[in-house]
N, C-alpha and C positions, 0 to 999 in steps of 0.2 A: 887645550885650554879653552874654555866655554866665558867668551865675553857676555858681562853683564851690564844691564841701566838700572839706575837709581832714579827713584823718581820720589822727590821732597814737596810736600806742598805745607805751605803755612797758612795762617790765618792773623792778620797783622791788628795791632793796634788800629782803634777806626781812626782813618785820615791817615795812611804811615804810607799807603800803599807806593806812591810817587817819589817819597824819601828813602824807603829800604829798594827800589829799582835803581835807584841813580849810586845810593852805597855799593848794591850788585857789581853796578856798570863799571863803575870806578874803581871801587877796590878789590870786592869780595872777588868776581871773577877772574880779573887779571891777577890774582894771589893763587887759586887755583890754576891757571893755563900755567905758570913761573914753577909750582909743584911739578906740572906733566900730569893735571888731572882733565880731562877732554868733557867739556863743558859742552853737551850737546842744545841745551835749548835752555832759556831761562827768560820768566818775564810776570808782565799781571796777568792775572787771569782774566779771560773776558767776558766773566758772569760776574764781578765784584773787584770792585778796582782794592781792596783789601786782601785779595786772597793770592796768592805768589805761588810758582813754582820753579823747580829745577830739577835737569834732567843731566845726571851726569855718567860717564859709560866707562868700564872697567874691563883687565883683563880676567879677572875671573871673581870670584866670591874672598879670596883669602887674599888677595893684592888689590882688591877694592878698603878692607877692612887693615893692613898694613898702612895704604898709602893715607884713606883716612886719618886713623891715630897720628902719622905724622904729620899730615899739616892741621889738625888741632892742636896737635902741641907743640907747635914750631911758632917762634918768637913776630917773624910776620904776622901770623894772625892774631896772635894773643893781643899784642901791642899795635895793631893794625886795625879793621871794619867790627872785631867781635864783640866788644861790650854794646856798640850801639848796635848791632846787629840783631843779636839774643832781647834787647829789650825792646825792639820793635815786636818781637813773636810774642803772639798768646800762647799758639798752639801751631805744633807739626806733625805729620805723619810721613810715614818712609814704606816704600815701596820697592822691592828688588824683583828684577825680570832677567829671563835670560835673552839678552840681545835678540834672538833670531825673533824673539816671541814679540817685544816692544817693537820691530820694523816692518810686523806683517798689518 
């Protein structure tokens, strides 16, 4: 089994950057760790206090894509950080690595 990282970056509504960190901090992450999703790094970026990321680490490509779909459609998140979440984001992009590659 070949562990992988995810790597999420966004580009936030201008001025959000402060507010979608403390949702991270407060919800969005601990809803993830409570899944058993390993939340390796997340925070503002420190070229643009609007621009965000997150680093999250799987056991492989097909149990990253599993665990995902479930907790987007698990009643936590639905009714939990997502609606304000999604409408802090202009735009994301997604990035998949194979672990050994993201820790050299």
């Amino acid at each position: 089994m070949s562990k992988v990282v995810e790597i999420l970056q966004y580009r936030l509504q201008t001025g959000s950057g402060e507010r979608f960190h403390h949702i991270m901090q407060h919800d969005s992450v601990p809803l993830h760790k409570a899944a058993g999703i390993t939340v390796l790094e997340y925070g503002i970026s420190l070229h643009d206090p609007d621009a965000y990321y997150l680093l999250r680490r799987f056991d492989g490509m097909a149990e990253m894509e599993q665990v995902l779909q479930d907790f987007y459609r698990s009643q936590a998140w639905l009714a939990g950080p997502r609606t304000e979440i999604v409408a802090l984001i202009e735009e994301s992009h997604r990035v998949v690595l194979p672990y050994q590659l993201a820790v050299v």
